[in-house]
N, C-alpha and C positions, 0 to 999 in steps of 0.2 A: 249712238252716243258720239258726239264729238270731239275731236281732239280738244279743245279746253273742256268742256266737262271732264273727259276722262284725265286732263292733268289736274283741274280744279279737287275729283275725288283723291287721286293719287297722292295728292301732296297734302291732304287732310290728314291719309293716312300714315303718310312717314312721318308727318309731325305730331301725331297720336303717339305712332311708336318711340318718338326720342321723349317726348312728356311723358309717355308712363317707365321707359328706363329710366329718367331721373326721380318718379313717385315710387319707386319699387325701392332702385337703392336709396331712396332716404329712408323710406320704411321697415328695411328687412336686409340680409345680409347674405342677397345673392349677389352682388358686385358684379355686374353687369357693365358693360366696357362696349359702350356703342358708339361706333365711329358712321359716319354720314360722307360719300362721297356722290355728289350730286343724286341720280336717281338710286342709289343701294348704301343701306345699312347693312353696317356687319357689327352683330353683336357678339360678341367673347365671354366667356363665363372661366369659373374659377377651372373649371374640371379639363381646358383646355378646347372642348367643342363651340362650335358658331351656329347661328342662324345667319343667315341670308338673306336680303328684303331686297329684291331689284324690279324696277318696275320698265317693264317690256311696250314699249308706246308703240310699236306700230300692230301690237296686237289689242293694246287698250288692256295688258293682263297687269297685275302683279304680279310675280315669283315670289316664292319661299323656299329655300334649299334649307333641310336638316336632315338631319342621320339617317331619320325615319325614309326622308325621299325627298324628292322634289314636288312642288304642290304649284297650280297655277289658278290663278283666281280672275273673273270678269266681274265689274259691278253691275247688278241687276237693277239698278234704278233704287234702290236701297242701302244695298251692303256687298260686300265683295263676297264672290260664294265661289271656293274652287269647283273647276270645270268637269272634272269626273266625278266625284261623291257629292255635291249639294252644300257641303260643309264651311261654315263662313268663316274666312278668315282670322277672325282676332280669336274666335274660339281655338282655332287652330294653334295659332302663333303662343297662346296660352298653356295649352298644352303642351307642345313641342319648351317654351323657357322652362315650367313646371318638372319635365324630366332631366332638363340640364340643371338645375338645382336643388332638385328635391326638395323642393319648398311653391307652395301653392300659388303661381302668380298670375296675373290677371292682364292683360292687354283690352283694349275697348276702344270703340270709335272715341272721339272727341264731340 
């Protein structure tokens, strides 16, 4: 992959993840508090814990920091799939908001 593919994916998906912070909290009442500084979101929830979104360019990765761990993702011509378990991303990032709010939320490509 090339460095513009690999920005061209990566900035699909931080602007996936600030659209669907804005779809969630207009829908539901996990108040999700997502700040954007160039490549990394940090989003803040009521209960005081973050996610993390930074995206690591000279490895072509995204990151994901939460409670759970740190999670590193390469896209496979597809989808972003973290590098040790196979596990894609926004499933990922869905689960991890879903436990800081105890409320079912969904993240997804755009």
């Amino acid at each position: 992959m090339t460095d513009t593919e690999y920005m061209d994916h990566a900035e699909a998906a931080l602007a996936a993840i600030e659209q669907a912070c804005d779809r969630i909290n207009d829908a539901t009442d996990a108040d999700i508090d997502n700040q954007r500084v160039g490549g990394m979101i940090t989003m803040s929830f009521q209960n005081g814990s973050q996610l993390i979104v930074n995206l690591q360019k000279p490895l072509h990765e995204i990151w994901l920091a939460a409670r759970s761990g740190g999670y590193h993702y390469r896209h496979d011509g597809r989808v972003w799939v973290d590098t040790k378990t196979g596990e894609e991303f926004f499933g990922n990032l869905s689960r991890e908001a879903s436990l800081q709010t105890g409320l079912a939320l969904v993240f997804a490509a755009a």
